[in-house]
KOLBAVO-650118 format. One record per residue: residue number from 1; residue in one letter; z, y, x of N, C-alpha, C in turn. Coordinates in steps of 0.02 Angstrom, whole numbers, plus 50000, padded with zeros to 5 digits. Example, Ala and Ser with C-alpha at 12.3 -4.5 7.8 and 13.67 -1.06 7.14 Angstrom:
2
- 1;A;50390;49716;50660;50390;49775;50615;50390;49835;50660
- 2;S;50354;49888;50642;50357;49947;50684;50394;50002;50645
END
This chain:
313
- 1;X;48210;48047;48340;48142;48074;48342;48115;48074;48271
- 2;X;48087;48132;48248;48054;48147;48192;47982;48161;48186
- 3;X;47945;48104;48164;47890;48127;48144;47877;48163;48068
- 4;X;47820;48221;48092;47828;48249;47996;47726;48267;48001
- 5;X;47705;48195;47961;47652;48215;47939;47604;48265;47916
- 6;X;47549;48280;47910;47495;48324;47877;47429;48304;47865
- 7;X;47409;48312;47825;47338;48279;47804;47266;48322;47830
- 8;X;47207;48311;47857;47186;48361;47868;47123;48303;47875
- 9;X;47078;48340;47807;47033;48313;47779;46967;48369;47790
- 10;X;46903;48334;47834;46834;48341;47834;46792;48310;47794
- 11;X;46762;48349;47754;46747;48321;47678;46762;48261;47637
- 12;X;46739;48196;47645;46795;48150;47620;46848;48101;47651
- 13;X;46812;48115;47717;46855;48067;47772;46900;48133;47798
- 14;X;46986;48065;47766;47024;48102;47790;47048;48076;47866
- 15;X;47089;48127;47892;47113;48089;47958;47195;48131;47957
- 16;X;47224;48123;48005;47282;48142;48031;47301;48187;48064
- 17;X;47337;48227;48065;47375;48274;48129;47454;48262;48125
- 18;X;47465;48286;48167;47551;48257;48197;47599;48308;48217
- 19;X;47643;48322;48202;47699;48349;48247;47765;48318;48267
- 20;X;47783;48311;48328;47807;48266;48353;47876;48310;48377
- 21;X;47940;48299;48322;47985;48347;48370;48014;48298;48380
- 22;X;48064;48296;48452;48097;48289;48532;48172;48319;48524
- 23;X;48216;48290;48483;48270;48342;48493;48326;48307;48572
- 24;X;48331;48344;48613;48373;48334;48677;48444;48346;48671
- 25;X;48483;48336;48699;48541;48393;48692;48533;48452;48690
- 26;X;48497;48486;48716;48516;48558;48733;48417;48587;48676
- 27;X;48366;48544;48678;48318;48591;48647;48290;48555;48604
- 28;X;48248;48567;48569;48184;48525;48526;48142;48550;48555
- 29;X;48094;48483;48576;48022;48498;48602;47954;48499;48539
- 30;X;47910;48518;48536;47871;48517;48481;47806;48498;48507
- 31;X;47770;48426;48504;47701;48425;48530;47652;48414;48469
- 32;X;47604;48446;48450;47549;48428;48423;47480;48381;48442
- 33;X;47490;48336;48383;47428;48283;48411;47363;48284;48343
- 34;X;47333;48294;48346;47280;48290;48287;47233;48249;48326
- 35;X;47201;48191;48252;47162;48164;48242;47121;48157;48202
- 36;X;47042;48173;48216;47004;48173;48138;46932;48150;48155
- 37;X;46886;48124;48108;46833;48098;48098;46786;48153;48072
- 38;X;46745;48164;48139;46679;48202;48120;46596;48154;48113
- 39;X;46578;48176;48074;46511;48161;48071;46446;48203;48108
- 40;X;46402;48153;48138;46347;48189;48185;46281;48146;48179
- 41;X;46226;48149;48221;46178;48109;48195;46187;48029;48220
- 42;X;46216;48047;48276;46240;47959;48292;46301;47916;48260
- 43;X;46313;47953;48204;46349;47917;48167;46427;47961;48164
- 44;X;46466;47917;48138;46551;47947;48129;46593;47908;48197
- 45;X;46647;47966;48224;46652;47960;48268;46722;47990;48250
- 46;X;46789;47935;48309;46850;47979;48278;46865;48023;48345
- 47;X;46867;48086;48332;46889;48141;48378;46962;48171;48382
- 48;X;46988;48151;48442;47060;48184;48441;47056;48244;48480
- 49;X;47092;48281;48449;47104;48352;48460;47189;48379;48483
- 50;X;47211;48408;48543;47269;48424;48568;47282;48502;48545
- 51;X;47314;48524;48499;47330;48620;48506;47313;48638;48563
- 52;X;47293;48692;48598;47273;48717;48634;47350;48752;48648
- 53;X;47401;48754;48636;47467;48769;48652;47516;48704;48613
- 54;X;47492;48649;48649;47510;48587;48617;47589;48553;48621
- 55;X;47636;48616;48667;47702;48583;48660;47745;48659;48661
- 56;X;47800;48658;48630;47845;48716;48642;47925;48678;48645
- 57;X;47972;48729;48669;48030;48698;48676;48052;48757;48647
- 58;X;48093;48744;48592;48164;48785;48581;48244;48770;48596
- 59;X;48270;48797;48594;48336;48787;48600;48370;48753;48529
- 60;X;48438;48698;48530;48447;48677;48474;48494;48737;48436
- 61;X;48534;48796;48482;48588;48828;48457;48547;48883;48405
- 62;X;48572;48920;48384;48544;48993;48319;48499;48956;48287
- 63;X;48440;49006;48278;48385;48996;48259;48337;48948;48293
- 64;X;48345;48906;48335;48289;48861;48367;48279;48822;48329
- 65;X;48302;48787;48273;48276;48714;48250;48226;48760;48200
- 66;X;48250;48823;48162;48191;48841;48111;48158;48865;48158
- 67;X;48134;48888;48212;48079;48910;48257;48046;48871;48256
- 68;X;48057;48826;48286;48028;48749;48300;48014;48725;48229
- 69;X;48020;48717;48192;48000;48704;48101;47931;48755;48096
- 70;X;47954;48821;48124;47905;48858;48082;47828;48840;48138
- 71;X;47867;48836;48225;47799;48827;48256;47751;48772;48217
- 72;X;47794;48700;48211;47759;48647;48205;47708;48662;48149
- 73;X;47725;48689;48070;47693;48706;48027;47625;48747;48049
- 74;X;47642;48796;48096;47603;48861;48102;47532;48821;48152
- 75;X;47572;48793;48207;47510;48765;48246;47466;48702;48223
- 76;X;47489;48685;48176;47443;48621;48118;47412;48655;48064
- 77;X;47441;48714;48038;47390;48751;48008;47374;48834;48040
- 78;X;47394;48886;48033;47377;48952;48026;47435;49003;48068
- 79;X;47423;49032;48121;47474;49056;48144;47509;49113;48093
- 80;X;47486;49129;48044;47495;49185;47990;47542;49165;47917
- 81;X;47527;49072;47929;47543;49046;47865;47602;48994;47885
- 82;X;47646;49002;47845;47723;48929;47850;47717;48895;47783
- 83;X;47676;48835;47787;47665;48816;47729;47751;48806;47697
- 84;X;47749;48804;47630;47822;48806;47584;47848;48733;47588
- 85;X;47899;48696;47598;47934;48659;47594;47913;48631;47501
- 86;X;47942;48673;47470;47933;48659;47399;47860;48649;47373
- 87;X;47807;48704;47394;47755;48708;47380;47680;48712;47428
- 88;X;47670;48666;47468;47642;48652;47523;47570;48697;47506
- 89;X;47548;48747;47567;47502;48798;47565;47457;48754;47592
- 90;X;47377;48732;47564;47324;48720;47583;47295;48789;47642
- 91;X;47265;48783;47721;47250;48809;47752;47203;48795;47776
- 92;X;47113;48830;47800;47083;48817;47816;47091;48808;47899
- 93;X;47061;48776;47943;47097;48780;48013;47019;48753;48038
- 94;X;46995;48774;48105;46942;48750;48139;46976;48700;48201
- 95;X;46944;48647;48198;46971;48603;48276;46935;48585;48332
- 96;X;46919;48601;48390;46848;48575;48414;46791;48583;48367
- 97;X;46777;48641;48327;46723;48657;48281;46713;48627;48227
- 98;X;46757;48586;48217;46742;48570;48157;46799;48577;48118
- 99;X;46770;48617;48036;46804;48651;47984;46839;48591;47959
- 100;X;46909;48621;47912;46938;48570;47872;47005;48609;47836
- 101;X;47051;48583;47795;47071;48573;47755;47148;48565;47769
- 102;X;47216;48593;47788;47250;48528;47804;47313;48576;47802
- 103;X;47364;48530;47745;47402;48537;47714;47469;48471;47749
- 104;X;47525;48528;47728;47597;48467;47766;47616;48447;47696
- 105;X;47632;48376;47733;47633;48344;47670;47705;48318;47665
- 106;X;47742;48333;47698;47831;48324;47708;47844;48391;47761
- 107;X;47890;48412;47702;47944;48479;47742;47965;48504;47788
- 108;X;47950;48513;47857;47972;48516;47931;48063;48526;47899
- 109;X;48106;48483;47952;48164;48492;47939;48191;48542;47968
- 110;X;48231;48587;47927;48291;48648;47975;48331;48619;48014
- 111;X;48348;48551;48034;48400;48523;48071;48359;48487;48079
- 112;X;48410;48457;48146;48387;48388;48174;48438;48360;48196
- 113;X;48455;48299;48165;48520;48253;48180;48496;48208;48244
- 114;X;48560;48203;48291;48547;48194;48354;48603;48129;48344
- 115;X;48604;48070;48357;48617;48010;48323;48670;48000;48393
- 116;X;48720;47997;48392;48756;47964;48461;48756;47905;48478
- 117;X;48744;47919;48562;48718;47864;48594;48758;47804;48602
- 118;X;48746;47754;48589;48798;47688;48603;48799;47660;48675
- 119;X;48835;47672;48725;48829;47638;48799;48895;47580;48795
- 120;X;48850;47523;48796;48902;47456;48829;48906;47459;48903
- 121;X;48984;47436;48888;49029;47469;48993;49057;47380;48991
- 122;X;49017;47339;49034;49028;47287;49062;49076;47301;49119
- 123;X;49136;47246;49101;49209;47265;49142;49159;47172;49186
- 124;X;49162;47199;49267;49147;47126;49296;49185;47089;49341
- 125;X;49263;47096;49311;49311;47059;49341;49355;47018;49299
- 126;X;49386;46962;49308;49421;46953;49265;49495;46921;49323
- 127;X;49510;46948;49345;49561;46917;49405;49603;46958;49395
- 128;X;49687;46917;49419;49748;46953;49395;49750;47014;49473
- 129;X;49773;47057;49420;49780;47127;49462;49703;47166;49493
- 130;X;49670;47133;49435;49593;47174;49446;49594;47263;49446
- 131;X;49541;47277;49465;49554;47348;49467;49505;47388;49408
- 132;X;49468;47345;49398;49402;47359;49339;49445;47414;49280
- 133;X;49502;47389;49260;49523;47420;49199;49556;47519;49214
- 134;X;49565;47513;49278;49565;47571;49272;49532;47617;49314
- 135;X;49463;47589;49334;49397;47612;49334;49399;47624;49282
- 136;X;49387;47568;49230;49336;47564;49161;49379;47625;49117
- 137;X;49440;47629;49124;49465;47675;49078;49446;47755;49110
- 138;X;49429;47771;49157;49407;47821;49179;49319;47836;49158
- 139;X;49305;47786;49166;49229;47784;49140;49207;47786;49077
- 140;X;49242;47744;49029;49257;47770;48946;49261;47824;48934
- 141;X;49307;47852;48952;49342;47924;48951;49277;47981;48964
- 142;X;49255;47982;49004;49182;48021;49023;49128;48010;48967
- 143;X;49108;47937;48973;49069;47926;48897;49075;47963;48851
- 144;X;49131;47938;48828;49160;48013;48771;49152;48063;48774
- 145;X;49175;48098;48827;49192;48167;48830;49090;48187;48832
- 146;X;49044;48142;48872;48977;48184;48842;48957;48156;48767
- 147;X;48982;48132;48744;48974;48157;48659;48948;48043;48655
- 148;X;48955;48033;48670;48913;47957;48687;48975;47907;48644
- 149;X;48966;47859;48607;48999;47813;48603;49018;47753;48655
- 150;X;49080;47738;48677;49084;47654;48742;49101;47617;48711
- 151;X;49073;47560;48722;49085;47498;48687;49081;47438;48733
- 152;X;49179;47437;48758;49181;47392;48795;49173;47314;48800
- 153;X;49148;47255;48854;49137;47196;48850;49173;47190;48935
- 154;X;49211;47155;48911;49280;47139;48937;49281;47026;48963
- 155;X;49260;47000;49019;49255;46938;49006;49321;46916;49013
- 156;X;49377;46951;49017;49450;46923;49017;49487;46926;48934
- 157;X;49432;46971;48902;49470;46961;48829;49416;46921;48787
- 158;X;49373;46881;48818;49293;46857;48775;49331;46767;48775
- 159;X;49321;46730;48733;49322;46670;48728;49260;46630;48775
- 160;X;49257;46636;48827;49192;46603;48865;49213;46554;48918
- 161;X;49179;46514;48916;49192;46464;48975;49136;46456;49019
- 162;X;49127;46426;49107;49061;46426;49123;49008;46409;49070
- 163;X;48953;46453;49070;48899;46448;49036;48870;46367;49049
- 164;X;48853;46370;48993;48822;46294;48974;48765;46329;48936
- 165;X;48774;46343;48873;48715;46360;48835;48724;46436;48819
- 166;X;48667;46485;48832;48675;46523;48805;48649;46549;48740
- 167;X;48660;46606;48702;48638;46611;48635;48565;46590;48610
- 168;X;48533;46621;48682;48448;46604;48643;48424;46521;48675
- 169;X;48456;46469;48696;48481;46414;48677;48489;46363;48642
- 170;X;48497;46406;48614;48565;46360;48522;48464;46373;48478
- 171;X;48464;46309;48455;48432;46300;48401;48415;46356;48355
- 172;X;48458;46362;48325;48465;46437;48288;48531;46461;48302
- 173;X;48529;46548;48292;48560;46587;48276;48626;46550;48252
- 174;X;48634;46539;48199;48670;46525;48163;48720;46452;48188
- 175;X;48699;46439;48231;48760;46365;48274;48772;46390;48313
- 176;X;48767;46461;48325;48800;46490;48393;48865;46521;48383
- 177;X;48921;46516;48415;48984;46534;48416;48989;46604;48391
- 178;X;49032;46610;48326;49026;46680;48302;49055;46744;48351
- 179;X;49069;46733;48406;49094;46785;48460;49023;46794;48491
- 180;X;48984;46755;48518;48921;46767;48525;48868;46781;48502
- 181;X;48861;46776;48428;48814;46825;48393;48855;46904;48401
- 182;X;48909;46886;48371;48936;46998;48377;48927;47020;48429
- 183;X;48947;46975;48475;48916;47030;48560;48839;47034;48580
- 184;X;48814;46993;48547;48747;47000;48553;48721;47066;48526
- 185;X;48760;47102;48448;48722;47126;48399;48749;47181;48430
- 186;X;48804;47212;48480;48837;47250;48491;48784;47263;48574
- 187;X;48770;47199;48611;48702;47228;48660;48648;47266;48649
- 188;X;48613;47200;48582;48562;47239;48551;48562;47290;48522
- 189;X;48633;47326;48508;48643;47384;48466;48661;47451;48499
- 190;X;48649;47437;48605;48660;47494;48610;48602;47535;48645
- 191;X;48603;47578;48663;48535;47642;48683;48555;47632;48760
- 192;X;48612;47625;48806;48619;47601;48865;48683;47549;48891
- 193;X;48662;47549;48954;48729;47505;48980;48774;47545;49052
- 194;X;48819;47518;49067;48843;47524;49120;48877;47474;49153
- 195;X;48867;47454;49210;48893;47404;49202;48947;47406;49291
- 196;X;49005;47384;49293;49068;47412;49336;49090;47338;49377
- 197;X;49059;47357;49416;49070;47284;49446;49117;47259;49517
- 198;X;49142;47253;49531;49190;47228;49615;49136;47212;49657
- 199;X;49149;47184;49717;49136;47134;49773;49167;47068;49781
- 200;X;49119;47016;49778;49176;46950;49796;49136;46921;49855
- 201;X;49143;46910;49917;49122;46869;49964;49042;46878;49957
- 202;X;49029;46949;49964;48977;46997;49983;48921;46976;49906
- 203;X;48917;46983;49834;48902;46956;49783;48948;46988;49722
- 204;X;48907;46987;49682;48954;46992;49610;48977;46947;49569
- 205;X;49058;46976;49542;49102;46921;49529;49077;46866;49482
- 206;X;49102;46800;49485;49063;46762;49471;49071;46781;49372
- 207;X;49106;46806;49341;49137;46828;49290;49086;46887;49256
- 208;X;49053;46934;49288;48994;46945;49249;48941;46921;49289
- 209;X;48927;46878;49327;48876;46850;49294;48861;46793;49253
- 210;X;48937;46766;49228;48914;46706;49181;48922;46772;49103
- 211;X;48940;46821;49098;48958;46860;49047;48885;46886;49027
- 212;X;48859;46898;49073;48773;46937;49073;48725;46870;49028
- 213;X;48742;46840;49065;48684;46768;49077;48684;46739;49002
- 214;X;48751;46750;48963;48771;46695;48915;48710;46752;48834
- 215;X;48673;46783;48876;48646;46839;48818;48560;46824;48821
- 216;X;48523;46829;48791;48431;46816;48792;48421;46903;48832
- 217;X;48379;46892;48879;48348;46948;48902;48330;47008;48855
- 218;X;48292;46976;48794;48259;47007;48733;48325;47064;48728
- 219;X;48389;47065;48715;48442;47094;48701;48470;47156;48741
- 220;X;48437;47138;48803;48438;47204;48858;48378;47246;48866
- 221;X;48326;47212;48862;48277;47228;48872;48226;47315;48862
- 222;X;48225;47337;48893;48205;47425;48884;48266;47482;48867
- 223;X;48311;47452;48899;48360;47503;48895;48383;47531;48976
- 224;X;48415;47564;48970;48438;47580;49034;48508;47558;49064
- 225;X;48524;47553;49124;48584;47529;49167;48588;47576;49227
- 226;X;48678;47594;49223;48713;47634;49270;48743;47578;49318
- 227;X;48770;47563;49379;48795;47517;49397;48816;47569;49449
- 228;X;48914;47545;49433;48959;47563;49472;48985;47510;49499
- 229;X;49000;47501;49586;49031;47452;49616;49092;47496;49646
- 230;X;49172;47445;49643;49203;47460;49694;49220;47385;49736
- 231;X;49287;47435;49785;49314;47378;49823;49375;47414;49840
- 232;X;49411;47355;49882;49478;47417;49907;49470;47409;49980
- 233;X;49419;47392;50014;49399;47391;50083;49341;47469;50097
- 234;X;49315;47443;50128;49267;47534;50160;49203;47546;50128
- 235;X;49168;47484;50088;49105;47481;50080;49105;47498;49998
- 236;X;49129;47506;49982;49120;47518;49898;49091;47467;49877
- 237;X;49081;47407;49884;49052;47364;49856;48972;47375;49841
- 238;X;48932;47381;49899;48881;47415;49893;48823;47363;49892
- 239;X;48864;47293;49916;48830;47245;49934;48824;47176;49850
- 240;X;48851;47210;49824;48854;47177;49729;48795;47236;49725
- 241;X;48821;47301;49720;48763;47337;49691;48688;47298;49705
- 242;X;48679;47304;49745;48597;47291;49799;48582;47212;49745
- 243;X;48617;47176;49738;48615;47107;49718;48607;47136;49632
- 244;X;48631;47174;49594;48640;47179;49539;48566;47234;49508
- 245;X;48530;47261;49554;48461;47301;49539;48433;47245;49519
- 246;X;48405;47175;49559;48358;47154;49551;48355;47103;49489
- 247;X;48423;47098;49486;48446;47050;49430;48447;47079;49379
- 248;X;48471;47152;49341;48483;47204;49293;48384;47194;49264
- 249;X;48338;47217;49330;48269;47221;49312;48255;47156;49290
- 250;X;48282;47110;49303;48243;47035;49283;48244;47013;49205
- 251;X;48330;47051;49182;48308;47019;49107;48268;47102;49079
- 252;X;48265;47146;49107;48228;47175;49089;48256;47260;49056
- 253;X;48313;47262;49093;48351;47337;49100;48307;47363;49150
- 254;X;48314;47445;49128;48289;47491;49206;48342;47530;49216
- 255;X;48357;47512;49297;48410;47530;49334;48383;47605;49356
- 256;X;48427;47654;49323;48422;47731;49347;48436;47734;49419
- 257;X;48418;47784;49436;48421;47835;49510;48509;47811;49535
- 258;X;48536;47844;49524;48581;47879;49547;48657;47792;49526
- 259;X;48684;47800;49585;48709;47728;49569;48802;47759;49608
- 260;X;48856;47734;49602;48930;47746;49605;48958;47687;49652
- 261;X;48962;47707;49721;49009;47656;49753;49093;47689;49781
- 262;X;49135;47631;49759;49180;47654;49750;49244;47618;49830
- 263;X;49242;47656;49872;49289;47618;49917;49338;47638;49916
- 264;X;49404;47579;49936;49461;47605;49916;49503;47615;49877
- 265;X;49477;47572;49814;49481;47589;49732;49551;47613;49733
- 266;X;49609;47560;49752;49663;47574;49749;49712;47634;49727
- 267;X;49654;47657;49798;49670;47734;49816;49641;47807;49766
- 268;X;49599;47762;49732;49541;47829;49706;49565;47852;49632
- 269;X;49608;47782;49590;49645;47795;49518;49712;47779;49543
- 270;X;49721;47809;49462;49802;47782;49453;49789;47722;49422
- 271;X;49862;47708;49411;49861;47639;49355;49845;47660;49286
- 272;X;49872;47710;49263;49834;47697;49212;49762;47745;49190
- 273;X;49717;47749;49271;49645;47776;49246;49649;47830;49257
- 274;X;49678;47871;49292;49661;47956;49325;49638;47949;49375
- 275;X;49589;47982;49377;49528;47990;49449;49552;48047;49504
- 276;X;49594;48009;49560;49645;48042;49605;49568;48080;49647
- 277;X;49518;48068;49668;49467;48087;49700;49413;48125;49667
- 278;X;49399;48203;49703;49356;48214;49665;49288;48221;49680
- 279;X;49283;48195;49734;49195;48161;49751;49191;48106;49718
- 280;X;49242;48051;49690;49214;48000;49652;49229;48029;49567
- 281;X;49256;48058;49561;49248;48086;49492;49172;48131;49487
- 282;X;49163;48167;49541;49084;48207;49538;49030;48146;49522
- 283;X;49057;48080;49549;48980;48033;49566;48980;47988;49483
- 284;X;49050;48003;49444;49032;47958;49412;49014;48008;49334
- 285;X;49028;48071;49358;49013;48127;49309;48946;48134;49300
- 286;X;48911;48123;49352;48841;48141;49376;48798;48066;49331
- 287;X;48818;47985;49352;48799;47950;49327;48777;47932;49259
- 288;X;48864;47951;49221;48854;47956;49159;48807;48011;49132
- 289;X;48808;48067;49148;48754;48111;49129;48674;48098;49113
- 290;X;48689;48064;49193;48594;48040;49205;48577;47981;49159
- 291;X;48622;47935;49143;48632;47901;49077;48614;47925;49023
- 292;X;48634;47974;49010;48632;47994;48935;48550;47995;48937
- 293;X;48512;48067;49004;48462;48069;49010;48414;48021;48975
- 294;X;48414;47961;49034;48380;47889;49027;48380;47881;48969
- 295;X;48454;47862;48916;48456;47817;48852;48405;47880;48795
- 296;X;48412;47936;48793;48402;47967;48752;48314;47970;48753
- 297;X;48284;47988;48824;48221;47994;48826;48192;47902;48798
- 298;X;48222;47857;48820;48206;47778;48804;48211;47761;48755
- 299;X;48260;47794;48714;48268;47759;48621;48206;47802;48602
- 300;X;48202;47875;48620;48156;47908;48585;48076;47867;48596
- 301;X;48066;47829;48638;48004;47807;48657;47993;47752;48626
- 302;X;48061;47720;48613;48054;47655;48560;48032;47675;48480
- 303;X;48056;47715;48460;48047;47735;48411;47974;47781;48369
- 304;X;47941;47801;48433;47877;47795;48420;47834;47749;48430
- 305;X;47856;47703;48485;47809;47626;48509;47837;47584;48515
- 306;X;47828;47547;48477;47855;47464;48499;47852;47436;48549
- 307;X;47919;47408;48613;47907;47398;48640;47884;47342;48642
- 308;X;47852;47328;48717;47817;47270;48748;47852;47219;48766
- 309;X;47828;47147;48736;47879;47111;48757;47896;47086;48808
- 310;X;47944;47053;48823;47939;47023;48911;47918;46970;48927
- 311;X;47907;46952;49004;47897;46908;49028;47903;46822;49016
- 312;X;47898;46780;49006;47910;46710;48995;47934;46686;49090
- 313;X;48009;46663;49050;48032;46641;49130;48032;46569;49119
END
C-alpha cells in the first residue's frame, strides 16, 4: 500500500489531502481523502472532505497503473491538470467551498510493487506414517503456484519437547533457545497461516498444539488462518477443525470462511503429494485463494493502522 501525499493550504493553515492506492492482484483501487482547516466566526474548525468520485479501480495490466497515477493527481487537484513528477503544478481547487492551493508533493508512482505474500503451513502431526506430508506437499505446491511464498513448520523436524516455557516466558528474548526466536521471526514474518491438521480421539494432535502454544499470541495476532483437517476414516477430521476455530481466534488469528475436510486421506494423494481427487483439489484451490484474499486485504490494513493490541489472558 502506497500512500503519496499533497499539501493543500487555506491561507496559512495548512492541512492534508490523500491518495490512497490499493494494489490487488488483478487492480489498483484509488480513494481520495482530504483534510483541511477552515476558518468561520466560531472559530477554526478541521473539515474533512471525500472527492465527490472518491474511489476508482483500474486494472494492474497496460496502461492501468498510469491511469490510476494520473486519476489520483487529477482528483486532488484539476481534472485538466497532471501535476509533473519533476516539476509539481500548483492548482487552484474548491472543496466544500472553500478555496485553496494544493500541490503533490511526491510523484504518483507508474508501478506498483505487489510484495509476495508469506503463508506459514503448520504440518500437525508428527507420527510415523503420518499423512500431513503429503497433504502438506500438495498444499505448498498451490501456495506457489498463486504467486505466495510457504514456509513450512514441521514439529517432527523442530527440536521441541512438551512445552514447559514458552518464548514470551523466558525473561528475555535473548535466553530463549535460538530455534525459538527464528520460528518466532518467521510467524511474525508472515501475512498468513495455514494450518493442516489430523484427528486424534475426536481433538487435535497433541503435536500442534504444543507447536502453536510454544509462540506469544502477539506473533499471530491479525493475520489470517486457513485450516485443513484430514483423516482416513469418513469424517475428514471435522471434529479438530470445530476445536481449532476457537483456539486459532484466541491467540488472535481470524479464521476465514471457507475451511478443507479431508476424508480418506489415504485415498485422496499419492505418496509423494498428487491430489488423486478432484473435489478435494477444487476445496483446497478455493482455500488457498481465499487466503491470499484475507492476507492481502489484512497486511494492507496494517500498514495504514496500527494494529490493536490484544487481550491480557
Amino acid at each position: 500500500m502506497i500512500w503519496k501525499s499533497v499539501l493543500f493550504s487555506l491561507s496559512t493553515r495548512p492541512s492534508v489531502a490523500r491518495a490512497l492506492l490499493q494494489p490487488t492482484r488483478s487492480y489498483v483501487t484509488v480513494a481520495i481523502h482530504v483534510n483541511c482547516t477552515a476558518a468561520n466566526s466560531r472559530g477554526t474548525n478541521l473539515v474533512n472532505f471525500t472527492h465527490p468520485k472518491s474511489t476508482e479501480r483500474f486494472p494492474r495490466e497496460g496502461t492501468g497503473l498510469e491511469q490510476a497515477r494520473k486519476y489520483s493527481c487529477m482528483s486532488l487537484g484539476s481534472r485538466s491538470t497532471v501535476p509533473s513528477p519533476s516539476a509539481p503544478t500548483p492548482v487552484t481547487v474548491t472543496l466544500g467551498g472553500v478555496t485553496g492551493r494544493i500541490i503533490c508533493t511526491e510523484a504518483m508512482s507508474t508501478s506498483v510493487k505487489k510484495d509476495k505474500l508469506k503463508i506459514v503451513i503448520f504440518y500437525g502431526s508428527s507420527r510415523p506414517g503420518r499423512m500431513v506430508e503429503r497433504v502438506g506437499t500438495y498444499v505448498k505446491n498451490q501456495v506457489e503456484s498463486q504467486g505466495m511464498e510457504a514456509i513450512i513448520l514441521d514439529p517432527e523436524a523442530l527440536p521441541m519437547e512438551i512445552l514447559k516455557v514458552p518464548l514470551h516466558f523466558f525473561p528475555s528474548p535473548e535466553k530463549a533457545p535460538e530455534w525459538l526466536r527464528e520460528n518466532d521471526a518467521k510467524i511474525r514474518g508472515a501475512d498468513g497461516f495455514l494450518i493442516l491438521s489430523a484427528e486424534y480421539n475426536c481433538g487435535i494432535p497433541p503435536a500442534l498444539s504444543n507447536l502453536i502454544d510454544h509462540f506469544p499470541p502477539a506473533s499471530y495476532r491479525h493475520r489470517p488462518v486457513g485450516i485443513v483437517t484430514y483423516s482416513m476414516g469418513s469424517l475428514g477430521g471435522v471434529r479438530a477443525g470445530i476445536i481449532l476455530r476457537p483456539k486459532v481466534s484466541d491467540i488472535g488469528m481470524v479464521a476465514i470462511p471457507t475451511a478443507v475436510m479431508i476424508p480418506a486421506v489415504q485415498n485422496a494423494f499419492s505418496a509423494d503429494g498428487q491430489c488423486l481427487e478432484e473435489r478435494v483439489a477444487g476445496n483446497i484451490t478455493k482455500i488457498v485463494q481465499e487466503l491470499e484474499w484475507y492476507s492481502t486485504a489484512i497486511k494492507n490494513q496494517r500498514a495504514v493502522k496500527e494494529p490493536l493490541p490484544g487481550p491480557m489472558h
